[in-house]
N, C-alpha and C positions, 0 to 999 in steps of 0.2 A: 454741168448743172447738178445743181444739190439734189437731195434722195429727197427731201421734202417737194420739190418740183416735178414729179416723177410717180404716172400713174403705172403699177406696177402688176396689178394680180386683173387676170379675167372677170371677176367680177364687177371690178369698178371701171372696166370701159364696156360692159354689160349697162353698168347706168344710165352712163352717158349714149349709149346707142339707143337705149327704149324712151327713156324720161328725157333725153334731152333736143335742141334744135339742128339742123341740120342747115350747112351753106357751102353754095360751093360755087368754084370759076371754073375753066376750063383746065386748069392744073390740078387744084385740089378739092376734097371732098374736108368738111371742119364737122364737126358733130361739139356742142357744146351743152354742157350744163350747169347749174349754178351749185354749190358747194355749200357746206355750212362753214367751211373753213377761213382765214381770214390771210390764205395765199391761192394763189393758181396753180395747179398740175399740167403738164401736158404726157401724152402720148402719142405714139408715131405707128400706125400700121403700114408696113408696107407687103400689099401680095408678093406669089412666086410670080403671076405675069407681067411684073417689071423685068425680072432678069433674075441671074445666080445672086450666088451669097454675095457676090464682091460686088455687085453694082446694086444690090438692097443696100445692104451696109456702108455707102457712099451715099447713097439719097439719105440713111436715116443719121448718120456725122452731120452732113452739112444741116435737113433740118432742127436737130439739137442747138448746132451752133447760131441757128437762126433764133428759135426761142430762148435759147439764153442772152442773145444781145436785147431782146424784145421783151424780154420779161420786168423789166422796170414801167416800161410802155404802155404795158397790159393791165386791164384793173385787172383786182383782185378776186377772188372768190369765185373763179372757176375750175371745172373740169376740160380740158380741151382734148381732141382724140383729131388729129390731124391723117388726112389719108393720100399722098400722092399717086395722079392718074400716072398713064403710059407715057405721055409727050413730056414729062418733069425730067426724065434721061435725056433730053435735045437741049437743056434752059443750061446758063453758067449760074456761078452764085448769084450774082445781080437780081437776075433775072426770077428765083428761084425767093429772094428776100422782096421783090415787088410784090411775085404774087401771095406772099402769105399776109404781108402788109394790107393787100388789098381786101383780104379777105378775113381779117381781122377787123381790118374798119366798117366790113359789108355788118359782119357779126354786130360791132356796135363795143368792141369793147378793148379799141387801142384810145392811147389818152392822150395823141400828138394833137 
C-alpha cells in the first residue's frame, strides 16, 4: 500500500479515536472519520493481548493486504483505524476479508 494510504503518526489516529464513529462485529473494532482529503487512509492497531511480535505482525500483513485489494471499493475521503479482537488468530484469510467487508458496509462506505 502506498504511503499516501497510510495513517502514520499518533496524532492522526488521536482524530480519528475522539472526532470520529466507531463500529464494530464480533472480530473487529473500525473507528472512522471523515477527511478533507480527496483519498482514504487506513491504519491497523493491533494490542500485545493478541500474542508476540510474530503473530501481531501476521494479523497486521494480511490486514494490509486486505485494504489494499479493498481500497478501490472504499469511497474516498476517509480516516479508517481498524482494530482486531482476540478470536481474529482462529479466522483463515476468507474469513478475515468477510469480516472487514462486513464491517465496512455496516460503516456505510464500501461502494459494491
Amino acid at each position: 500500500m502506498k504511503k499516501i494510504h497510510r495513517l502514520r503518526k499518533n496524532t492522526e489516529f488521536k482524530k480519528v479515536y475522539v472526532k470520529g464513529k466507531n463500529y464494530w462485529n464480533r472480530n473487529f473494532t473500525l473507528y472512522i472519520k471523515k477527511n478533507e482529503l480527496n483519498y482514504t487512509r487506513f491504519g491497523i492497531v493491533v494490542t500485545k493481548k493478541l500474542g508476540k511480535a510474530v503473530v501481531r505482525n501476521k494479523i497486521k500483513r494480511r490486514l494490509r493486504e486486505i485494504n489494499k485489494n479493498l481500497l478501490p471499493y472504499v469511497s474516498e475521503g476517509y480516516d479508517i483505524v481498524l482494530i482486531p479482537k482476540k478470536n481474529t488468530l482462529d479466522l483463515n484469510y476468507e474469513e478475515l476479508q468477510k469480516s472487514v467487508e462486513h464491517l465496512y458496509s455496516l460503516a456505510g462506505i464500501l461502494k459494491r
